[in-house]
C-alpha positions in Angstrom: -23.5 2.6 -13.8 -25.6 4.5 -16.5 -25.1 8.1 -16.0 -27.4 11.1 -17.5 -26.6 14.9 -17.1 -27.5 17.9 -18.0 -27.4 21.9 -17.5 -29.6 25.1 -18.9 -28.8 27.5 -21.4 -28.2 29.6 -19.2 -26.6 28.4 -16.0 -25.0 31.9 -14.7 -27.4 34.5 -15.0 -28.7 34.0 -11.3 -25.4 34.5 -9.7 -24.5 37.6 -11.3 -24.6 39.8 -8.2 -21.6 37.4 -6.8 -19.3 39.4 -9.2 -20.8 42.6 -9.7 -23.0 44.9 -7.8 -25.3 46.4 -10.4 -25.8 43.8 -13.1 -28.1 46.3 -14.6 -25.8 48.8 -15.6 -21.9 46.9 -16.3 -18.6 48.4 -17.7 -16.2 46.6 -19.3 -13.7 47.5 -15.6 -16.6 45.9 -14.2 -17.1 43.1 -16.1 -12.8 42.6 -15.6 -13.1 43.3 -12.0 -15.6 40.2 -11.8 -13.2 38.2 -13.3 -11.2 38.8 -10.6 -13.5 38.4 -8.0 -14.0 35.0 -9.5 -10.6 33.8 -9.4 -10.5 34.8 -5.6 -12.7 31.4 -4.9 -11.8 29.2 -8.2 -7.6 30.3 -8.6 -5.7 30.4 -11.4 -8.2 31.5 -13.7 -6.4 33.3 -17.1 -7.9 36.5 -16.4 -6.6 38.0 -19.4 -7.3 35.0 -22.2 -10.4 34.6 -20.2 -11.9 38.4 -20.1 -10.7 38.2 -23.6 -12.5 35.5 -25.1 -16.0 36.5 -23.3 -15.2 40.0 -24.3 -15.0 38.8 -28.2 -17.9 40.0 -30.6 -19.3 41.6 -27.9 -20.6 45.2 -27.6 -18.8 47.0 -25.1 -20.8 50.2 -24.7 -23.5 48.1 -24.4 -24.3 46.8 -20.4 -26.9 44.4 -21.6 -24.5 42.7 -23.8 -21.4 43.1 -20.7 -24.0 41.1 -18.9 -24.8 38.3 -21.1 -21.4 37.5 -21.6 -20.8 37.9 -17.7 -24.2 35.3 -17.4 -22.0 33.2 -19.8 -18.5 33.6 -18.3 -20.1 32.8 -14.6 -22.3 29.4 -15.5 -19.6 28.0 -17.6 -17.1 28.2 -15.0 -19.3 27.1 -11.9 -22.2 24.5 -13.6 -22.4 24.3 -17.2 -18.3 23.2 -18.1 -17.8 20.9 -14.9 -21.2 19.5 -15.9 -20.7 18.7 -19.6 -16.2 17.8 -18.9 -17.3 15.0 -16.3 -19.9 13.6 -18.3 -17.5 13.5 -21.3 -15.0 12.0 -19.1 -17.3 9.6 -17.7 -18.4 9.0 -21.3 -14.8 8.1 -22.9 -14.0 6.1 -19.8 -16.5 4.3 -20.3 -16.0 3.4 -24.1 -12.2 3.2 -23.6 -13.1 -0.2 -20.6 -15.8 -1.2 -23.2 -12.8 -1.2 -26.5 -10.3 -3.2 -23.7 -12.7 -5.3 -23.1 -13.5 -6.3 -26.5 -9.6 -6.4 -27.3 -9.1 -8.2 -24.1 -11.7 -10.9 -24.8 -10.8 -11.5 -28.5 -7.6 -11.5 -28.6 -6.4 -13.3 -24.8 -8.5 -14.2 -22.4 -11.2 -15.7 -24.2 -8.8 -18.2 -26.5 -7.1 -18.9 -23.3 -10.3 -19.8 -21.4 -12.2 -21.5 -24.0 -9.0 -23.5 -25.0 -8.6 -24.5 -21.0 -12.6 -25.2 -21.0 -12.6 -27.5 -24.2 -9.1 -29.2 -23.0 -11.2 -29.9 -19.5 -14.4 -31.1 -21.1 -12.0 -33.7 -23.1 -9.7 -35.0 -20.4 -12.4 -34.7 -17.5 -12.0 -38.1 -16.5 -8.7 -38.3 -16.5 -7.0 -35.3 -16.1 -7.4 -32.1 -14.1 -7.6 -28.5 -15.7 -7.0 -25.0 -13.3 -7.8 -21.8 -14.5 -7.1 -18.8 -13.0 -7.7 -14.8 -13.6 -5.4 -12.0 -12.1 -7.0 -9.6 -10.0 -3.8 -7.5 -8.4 -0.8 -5.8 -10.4 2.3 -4.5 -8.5 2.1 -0.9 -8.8 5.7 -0.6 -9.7 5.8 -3.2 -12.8 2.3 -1.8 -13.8 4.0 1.9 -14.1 7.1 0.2 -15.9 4.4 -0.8 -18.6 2.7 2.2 -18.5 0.0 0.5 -17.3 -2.7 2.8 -15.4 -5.0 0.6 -13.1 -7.8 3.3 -12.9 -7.9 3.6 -16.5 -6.6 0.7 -17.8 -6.9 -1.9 -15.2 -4.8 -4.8 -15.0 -3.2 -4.9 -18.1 -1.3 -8.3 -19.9 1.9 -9.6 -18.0 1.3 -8.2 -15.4 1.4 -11.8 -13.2 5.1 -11.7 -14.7 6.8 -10.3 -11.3 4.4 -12.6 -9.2 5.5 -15.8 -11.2 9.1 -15.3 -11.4 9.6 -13.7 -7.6 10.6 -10.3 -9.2 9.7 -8.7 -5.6 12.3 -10.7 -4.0 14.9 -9.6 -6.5 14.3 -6.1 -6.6 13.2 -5.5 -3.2 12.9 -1.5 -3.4 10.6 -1.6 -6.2 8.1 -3.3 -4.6 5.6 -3.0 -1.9 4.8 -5.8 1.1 2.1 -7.1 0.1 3.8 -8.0 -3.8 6.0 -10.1 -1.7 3.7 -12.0 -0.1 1.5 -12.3 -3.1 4.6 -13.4 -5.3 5.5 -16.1 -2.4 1.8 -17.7 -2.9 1.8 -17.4 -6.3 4.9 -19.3 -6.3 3.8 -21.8 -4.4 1.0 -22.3 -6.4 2.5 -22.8 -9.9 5.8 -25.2 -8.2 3.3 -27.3 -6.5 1.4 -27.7 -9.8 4.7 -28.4 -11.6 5.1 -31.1 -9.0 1.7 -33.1 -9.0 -0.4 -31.5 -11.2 -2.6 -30.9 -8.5 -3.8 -27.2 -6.6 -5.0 -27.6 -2.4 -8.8 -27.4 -2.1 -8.7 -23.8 -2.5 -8.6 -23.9 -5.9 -11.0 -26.3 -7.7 -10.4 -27.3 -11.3 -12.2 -25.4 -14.2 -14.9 -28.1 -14.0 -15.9 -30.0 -11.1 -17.7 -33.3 -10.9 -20.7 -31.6 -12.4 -19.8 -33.0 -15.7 -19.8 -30.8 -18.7 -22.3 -28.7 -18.0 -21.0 -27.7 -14.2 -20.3 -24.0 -13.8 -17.2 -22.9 -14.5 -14.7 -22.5 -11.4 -12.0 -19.8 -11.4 -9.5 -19.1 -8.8 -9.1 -15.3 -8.4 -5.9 -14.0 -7.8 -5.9 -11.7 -5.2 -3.6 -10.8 -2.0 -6.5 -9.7 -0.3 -8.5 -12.5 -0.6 -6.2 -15.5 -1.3 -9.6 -17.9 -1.1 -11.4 -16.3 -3.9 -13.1 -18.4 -6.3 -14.9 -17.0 -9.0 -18.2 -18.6 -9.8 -18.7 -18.8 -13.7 -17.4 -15.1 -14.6 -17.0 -15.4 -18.3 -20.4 -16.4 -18.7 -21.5 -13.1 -20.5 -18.4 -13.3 -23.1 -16.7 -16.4 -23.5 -19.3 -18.4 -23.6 -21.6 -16.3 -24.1 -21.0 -13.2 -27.2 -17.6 -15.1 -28.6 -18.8 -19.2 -27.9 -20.4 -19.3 -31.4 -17.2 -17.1 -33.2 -14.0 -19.2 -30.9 -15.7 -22.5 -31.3 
């Protein structure tokens, strides 16, 4: 999703009275006491660094200036800060999925898939081609790799426990369901080691479309062990990196 935020210059001077009774005439004991008052709802606030940093360059005899940096204290804490730090957050989120992408797409996935794709366009008639994209990671192999799903995803090797039945080896490191998705996944890549073939559930990369059939890929996923995804490098494989890969 696109996101736009924003906040005025000044976001506390409405809420002054929450913290002191007379914003018209404030003392520095005041202005420190309001501090406290605002840690009451909001905890752990530094009172000390805090009081001190608003109190910086300011001129204490002066109330009017106690209550601009009191205005400032209270709408950076409550609006202005939580504002601006979760659009930031939001912001380098974002670019940090965009640069795995791009790393993701250049450097693996999109030589793997287009290699697959050309390899399937060449043997169509005589030879089958499967292609398949992880959706699932084992949370305890993913921390191993310091691989964070919420930031990061599902990061390379991570169908490595799956393949090789690491569940069933180390049976305390993993949960129930990476059993059961290592057994399918199991299954999957002895029975192509067998025949060559997959069961109807996973079509081959192109069907009897000829070349210009949509892409088929089988989605890995314990939730959903029927998933087939419909043509999902579209945008990038064949699409942004066709021309530079091929």
């Amino acid at each position: 999703i696109d996101l736009m935020a924003g906040v005025v210059r000044n976001e506390g001077a409405g809420f002054i009275r929450l913290l002191v009774k007379n914003p018209n005439n404030i003392t520095v004991d005041q202005f420190k006491f309001g501090i406290k008052v605002a840690d009451l709802e909001y905890h752990n606030i530094d009172i000390e660094n805090v009081t001190a940093f608003y109190l910086q360059n300011v001129n204490t005899s002066s109330s009017q200036a106690l209550r601009w940096a009191i205005s400032d204290f209270v709408g950076d804490l409550t609006l202005k800060c939580p504002t601006y730090l979760f659009a930031k957050q939001f912001a380098i989120t974002a670019l940090r999925w965009a640069i795995s992408d791009f790393v993701g797409d250049l450097t693996l996935k999109c030589p793997t898939y287009l290699f697959a794709k050309q390899f399937a366009i060449t043997v169509k008639e005589w030879q089958r081609v499967y292609f398949y994209e992880l959706l699932y990671e084992s949370k305890y192999y993913a921390k191993r790799g310091n691989c964070d799903e919420k930031t990061m995803g599902i990061c390379h090797a991570q169908d490595i426990p799956f393949v090789f039945g690491l569940p069933y080896i180390h049976e305390k490191d993993y949960e129930p369901e990476d059993m059961f998705f290592s057994r399918e996944i199991m299954k999957m890549w002895t029975k192509f080691a067998k025949d060559g073939h997959q069961d109807e559930e996973w079509p081959q990369l192109l069907n009897n479309d000829g070349v210009d059939g949509v892409p088929l890929v089988k989605g890995l996923d314990p939730t959903n062990m029927t998933l087939v995804l419909s043509d999902p490098f579209h945008r990038t494989c064949d699409g942004i990196w066709s021309t530079y890969f091929l």
